[in-house]
C-alpha positions in Angstrom: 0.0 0.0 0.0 1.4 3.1 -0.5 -0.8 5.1 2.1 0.5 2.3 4.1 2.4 3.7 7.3 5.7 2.1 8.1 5.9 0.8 11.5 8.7 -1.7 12.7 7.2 -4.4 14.6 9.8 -3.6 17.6 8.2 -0.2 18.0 4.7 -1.8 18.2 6.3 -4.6 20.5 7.2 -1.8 22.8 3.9 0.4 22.6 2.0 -3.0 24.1 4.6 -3.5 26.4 4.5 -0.1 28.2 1.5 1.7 27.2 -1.0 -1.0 25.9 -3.8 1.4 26.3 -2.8 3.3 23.3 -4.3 0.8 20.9 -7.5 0.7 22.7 -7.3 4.3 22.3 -6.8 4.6 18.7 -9.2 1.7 17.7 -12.1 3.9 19.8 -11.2 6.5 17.3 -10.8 4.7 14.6 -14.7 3.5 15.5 -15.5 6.9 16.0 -14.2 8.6 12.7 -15.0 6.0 10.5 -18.8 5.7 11.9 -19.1 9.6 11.5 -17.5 8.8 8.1 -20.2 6.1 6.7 -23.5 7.8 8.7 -22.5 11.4 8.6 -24.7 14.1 9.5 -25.2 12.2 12.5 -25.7 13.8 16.1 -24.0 12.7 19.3 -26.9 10.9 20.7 -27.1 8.9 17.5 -23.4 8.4 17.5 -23.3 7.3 21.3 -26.1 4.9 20.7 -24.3 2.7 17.7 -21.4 3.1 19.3 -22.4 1.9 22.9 -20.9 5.2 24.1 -22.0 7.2 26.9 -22.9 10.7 25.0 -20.2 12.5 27.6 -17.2 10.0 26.3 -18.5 10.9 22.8 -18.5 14.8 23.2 -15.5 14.7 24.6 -13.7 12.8 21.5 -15.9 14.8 19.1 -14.5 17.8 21.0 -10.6 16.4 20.6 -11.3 15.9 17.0 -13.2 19.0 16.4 -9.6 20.3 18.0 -7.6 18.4 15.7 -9.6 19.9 12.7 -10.9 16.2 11.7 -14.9 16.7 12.3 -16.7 19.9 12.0 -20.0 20.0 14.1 -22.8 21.4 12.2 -26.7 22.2 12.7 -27.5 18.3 11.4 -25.1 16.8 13.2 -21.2 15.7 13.1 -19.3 15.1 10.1 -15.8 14.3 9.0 -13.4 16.8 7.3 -10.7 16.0 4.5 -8.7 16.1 7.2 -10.3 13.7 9.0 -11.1 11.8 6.2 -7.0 11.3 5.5 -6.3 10.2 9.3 -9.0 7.8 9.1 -7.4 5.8 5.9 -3.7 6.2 8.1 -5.9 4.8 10.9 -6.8 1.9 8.9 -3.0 1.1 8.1 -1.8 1.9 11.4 -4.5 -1.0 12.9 -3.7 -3.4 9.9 0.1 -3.3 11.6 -1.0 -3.1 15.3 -3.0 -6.1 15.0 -1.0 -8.3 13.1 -3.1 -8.8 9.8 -0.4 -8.8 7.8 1.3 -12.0 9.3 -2.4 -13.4 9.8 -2.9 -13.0 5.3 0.6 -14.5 5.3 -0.6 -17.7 7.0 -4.1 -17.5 5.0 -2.3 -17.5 2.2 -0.2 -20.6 3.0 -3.1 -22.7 4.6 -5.4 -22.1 1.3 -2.4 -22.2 -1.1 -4.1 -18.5 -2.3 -1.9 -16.1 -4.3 -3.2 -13.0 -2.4 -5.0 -12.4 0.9 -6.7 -9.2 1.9 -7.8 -8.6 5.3 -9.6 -5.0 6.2 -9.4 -4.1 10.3 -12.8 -3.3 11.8 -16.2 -5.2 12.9 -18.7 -4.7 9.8 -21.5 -5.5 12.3 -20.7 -2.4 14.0 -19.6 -0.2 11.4 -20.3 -0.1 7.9 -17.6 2.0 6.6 -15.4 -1.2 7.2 -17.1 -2.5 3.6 -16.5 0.8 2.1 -12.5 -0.2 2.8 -13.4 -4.1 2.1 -14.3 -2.2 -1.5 -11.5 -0.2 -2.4 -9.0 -2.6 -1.0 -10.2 -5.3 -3.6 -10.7 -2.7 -6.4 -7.4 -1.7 -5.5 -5.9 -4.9 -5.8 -8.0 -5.6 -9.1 -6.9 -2.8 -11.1 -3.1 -3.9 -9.8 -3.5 -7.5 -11.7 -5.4 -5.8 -14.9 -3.6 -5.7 -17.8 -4.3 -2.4 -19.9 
């Protein structure tokens, strides 16, 4: 991937060692983002309720991100920013190399004898922009076998 972010697995190592809290952390805002992302305009209360949030945990983040310039709150409700949008596809590669999907396609890929193996992070149940990057990671992959 070239969006991909380049991580060496001794700095993740580390992060779980000493401050395993930071992955929750950035998977709660991965949820959040991409959830704002697929249902935008949406509105705290809505967001709190498919999330399983309290609303007060979910103002606060919306407040960090509003900080970070990634969601603008508006009349109808929250929505993402290009900013936001941006950090949420680095999200998505940061995620793919915390939790290990890369080595988990590897052994796909031998167990099945398959050529290519592409796992997305996320729970589709929970949020549907997961198929939105289920889509563009196989179109992606598609147009890289075509021959034009």
């Amino acid at each position: 991937m070239s969006n991909q972010l380049k991580i060496s697995k001794e700095v993740i190592e580390l992060q779980q060692l000493v401050a395993p809290e930071v992955n929750r952390l950035i998977e709660m805002r991965y949820n959040i983002l991409s959830t704002i992302s697929s249902e935008q305009p949406i509105g705290r209360r809505n967001l709190a309720f498919v999330l399983d949030m309290s609303e007060r945990q979910v103002r606060n983040e919306i407040d960090f991100f509003q900080t970070q310039k990634l969601v603008s709150v508006e009349r109808q409700g929250v929505v993402i920013t290009d900013a936001g949008n941006e950090a949420l596809i680095q999200l998505k590669c940061l995620l793919y190399t915390y939790n290990g999907l890369e080595q988990l396609e590897k052994e796909l890929m031998d167990r099945l004898h398959l050529k290519r193996v592409i796992i997305c992070p996320g729970d589709m149940d929970m949020n549907y922009e997961v198929l939105r990057f289920m889509g563009r990671s196989g179109a992606k992959y598609v147009l890289s076998v075509m021959k034009l």
